[in-house]
Structures are given as C-alpha cells and as structure tokens.
N, C-alpha and C positions, 0 to 999 in steps of 0.2 A: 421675432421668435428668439434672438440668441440676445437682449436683453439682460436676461438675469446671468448667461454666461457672462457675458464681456465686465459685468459689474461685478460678479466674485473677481475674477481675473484682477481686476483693476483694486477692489481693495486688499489683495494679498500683494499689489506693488508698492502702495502708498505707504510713505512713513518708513522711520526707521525705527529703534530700538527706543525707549528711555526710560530710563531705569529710577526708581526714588528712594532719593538721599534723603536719608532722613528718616527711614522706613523703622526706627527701633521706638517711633511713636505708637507703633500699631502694636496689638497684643500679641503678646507670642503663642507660638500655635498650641493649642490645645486648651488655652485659657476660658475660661466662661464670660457669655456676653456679659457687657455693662457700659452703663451709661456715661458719654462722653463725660469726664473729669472737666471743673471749671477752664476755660481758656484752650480747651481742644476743638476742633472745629468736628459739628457732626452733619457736616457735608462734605463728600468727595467726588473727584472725578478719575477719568481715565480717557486717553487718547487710542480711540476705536482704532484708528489708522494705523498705530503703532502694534496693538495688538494684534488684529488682524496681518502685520508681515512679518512678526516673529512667533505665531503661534506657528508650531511644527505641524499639527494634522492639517491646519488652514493649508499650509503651504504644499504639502503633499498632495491631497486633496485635488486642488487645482494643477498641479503635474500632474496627477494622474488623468485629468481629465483633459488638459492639452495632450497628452499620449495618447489617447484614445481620439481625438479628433484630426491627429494626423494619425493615425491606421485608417480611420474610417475618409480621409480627404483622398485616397489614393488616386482613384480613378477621376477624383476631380483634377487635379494633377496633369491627369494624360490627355482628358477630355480638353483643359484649358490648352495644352501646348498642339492639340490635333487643331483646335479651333483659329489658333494664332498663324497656323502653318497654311490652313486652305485659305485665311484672310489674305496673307499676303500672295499665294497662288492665284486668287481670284485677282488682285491686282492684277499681277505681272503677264498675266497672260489676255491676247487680245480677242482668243475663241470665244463667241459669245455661249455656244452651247457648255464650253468647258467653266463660262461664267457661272452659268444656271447651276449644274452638278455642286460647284463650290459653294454655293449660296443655300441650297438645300441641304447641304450638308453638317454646313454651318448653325441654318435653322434646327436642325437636328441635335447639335451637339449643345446647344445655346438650351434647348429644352430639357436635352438630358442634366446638363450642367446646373441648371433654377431645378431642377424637381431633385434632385440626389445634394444640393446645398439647401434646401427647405428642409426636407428630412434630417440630415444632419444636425442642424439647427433645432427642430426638433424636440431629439434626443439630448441634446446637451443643457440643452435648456432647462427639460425638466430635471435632472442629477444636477443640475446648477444646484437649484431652486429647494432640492431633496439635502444638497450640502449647506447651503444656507439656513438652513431650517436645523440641523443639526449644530452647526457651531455656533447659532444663536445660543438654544439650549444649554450647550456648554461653558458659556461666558455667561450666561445670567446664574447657570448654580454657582458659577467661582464667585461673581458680584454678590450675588447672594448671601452667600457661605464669610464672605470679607466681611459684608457689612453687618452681617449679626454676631463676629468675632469682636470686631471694635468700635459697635455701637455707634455704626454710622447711621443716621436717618435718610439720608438723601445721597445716590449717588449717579452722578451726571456724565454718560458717553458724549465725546466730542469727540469730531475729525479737524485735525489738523497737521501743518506740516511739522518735522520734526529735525530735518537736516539743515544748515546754515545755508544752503542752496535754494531749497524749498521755501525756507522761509524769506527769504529776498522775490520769490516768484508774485510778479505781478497780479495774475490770475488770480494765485491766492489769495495773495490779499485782498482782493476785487471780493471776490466769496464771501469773506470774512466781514465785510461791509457791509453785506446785504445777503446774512446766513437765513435758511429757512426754519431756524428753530434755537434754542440757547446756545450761545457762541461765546464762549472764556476769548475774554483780553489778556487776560494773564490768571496763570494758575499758579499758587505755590506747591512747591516739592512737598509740602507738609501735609497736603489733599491729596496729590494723586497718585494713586494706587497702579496706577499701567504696566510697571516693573512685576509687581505682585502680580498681577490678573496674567500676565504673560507666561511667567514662571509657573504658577501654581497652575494652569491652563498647559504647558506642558509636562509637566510631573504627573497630575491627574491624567492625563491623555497622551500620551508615547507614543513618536508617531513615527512609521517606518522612511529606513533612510532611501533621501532621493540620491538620484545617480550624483557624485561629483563633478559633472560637467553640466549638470542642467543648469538654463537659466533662473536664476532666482535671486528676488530681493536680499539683499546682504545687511543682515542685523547681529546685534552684539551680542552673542550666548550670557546667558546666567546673569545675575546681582551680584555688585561687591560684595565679597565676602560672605555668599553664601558656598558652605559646601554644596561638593556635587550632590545633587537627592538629595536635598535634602531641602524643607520648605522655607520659602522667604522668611521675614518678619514679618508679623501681623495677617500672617494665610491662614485660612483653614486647615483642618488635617484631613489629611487624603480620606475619600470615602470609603465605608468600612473600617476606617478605625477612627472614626469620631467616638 
C-alpha cells in the first residue's frame, strides 16, 4: 500500500540540478512556433530525475506529506517503544504467569501497531498517487508549451544520475545496461531542455516555502543569467499571457 508513497519520495531525492548551456538555441519567449531551421535538432530530451528535485511544488509537496505521516505516526511511536519494553520484561523475568500478561499484551500491541501502520499507509498512498497525478500534468503542459515554441517534434524524459557521485555509482550504471525503455548514452546540451522544464515549472507554479531546517535535496536555484522571474530562453510564456 505505501508503494506510490515511497516512489514520489524517492524521485524528489534523485538527481541534481542541470542547467542548459547553450539554451539561446531555443526561441525566445513569446515567438511563434516554427519549424526546426536546417541543422537544428527536432528532438529533445530532459532529465526526469533532475526535474523532479528541483521542481519547488514537487518538493513541498512531498514535505508536506512527510509532515503529515509523522503527525499521523505518533501513537505508532509509543505503541513501538510499549512493545520493546514488555519484550524485554517478558525476558527478564522468570514468572511464568507474569510471562503470559507480557505475551498478550504484546499480541495486542503487535495488532494495534499492523492495523493503525495499514491505515496510514493507506492514506498516504492515495495523496501520493493524487500528487503524482498532478505534477505529471504539470510537466507535460511545460513540455508541451517548449516544444510547440521551438518546434520540437520529439521530446524524450529520462532518469538519470546527475552528480559526479551518482554517476560513478555501480548500480547505476547496472540500470543503464539493461533500462526498461529508451536510455541516452549521451545527450547533448544542445537537446536538453531540463534547466528550461525546471525553471519554467517553477515560475508557472510557486511553491510555498519549506521550513529552513527540513531535509531536502539540495539543487542549484535558477539558469545562468537569467533574471530573477523572469523566463528561461526558449520557454513558453506564462499562462494567461500567451
């Protein structure tokens, strides 16, 4: 049941920021579509993974729903530590009636503890599943909105690593071996769009701020040289004033 939890979670950690050099290829905002110019490529991509940890509502989003599953964890909390306390009293002590009490009691909490972590589960689950479904939405109008500005034909999400860390990781590269679907070996800066999708993905959607002490993925605010608010190269223009 906590499935689609643990996989939002997991892709608002993955990836870092990366930004594209090179982005004065794309049309500037507000230009009318057209078709790719001789020697322009009209395929792009973008690095899901990257997106997904620097989109701000992504990232909110899933705070906010870690915040709510420790409000809602509390009594699991006390149940766990009630549960640890009669274990080891059932040990230590040689009464066998005072065994039994422990052991019922334990069954008791062991029940309470699966039926109040089921529910939980749950409900997270589905607000996972209701956020996922929303920030799809939101990244396919940006993709969208990008590739009818600079006449792209094709444009392809991939996950991949993004930090010199990541990218040395075994694992990964294991994945990338044997992807379950189109897998870049290499992308050029000249295709992808991920800096743009990110950006324009927070300008269009302003997302409230999380506490300064929370945990969270740490990516690199804004593009070279864009002003603050102000949209990438080659983005669309904010909704309602296309």
């Amino acid at each position: 049941m906590k499935r689609v939890y643990v996989y939002l979670s997991a892709l608002v950690g993955l990836g870092g920021a990366i930004f594209l050099a090179g982005a004065g290829r794309a049309q500037p905002p507000g230009a009318p579509a057209a078709a790719p110019p001789a020697g322009r490529p009209s395929v792009a991509v973008f690095n899901m993974a990257a997106v997904m940890r620097d989109y701000g509502r992504a990232k909110y989003q899933v705070w906010e729903l870690n915040e709510e599953r420790k409000k809602m964890s509390g009594e699991l909390v006390a149940w766990r530590a009630d549960y640890i306390k009669h274990q080891q009293s059932m040990q230590q002590t040689p009464d066998p009636q005072l065994k039994d009490q422990f052991g019922k009691k334990m069954v008791e909490l062991a029940r309470l503890i699966e039926d109040r972590d089921r529910d939980i589960n749950k409900v997270l689950n589905e607000k996972a599943s209701s956020i996922i479904s929303g920030l799809y939405d939101d990244i396919k109008l940006v993709v969208d909105k990008t590739a009818e500005m600079n006449g792209y034909h094709l444009v392809l999400a991939y996950p991949d690593a993004v930090t010199a860390d990541e990218q040395k990781n075994p694992y990964l590269k294991e994945l990338k071996l044997k992807p379950p679907a189109c897998q870049p070996f290499f992308v050029h800066r000249q295709v992808d769009l991920t800096g743009i999708v990110v950006q324009t993905l927070n300008q269009w959607n302003p997302a409230k701020a999380i506490p300064p002490d929370a945990v969270l993925p740490q990516g690199v605010p804004g593009l070279p040289g864009a002003a603050p608010g102000a949209p990438p190269p080659g983005a669309p223009p904010v909704p309602g004033k296309m």
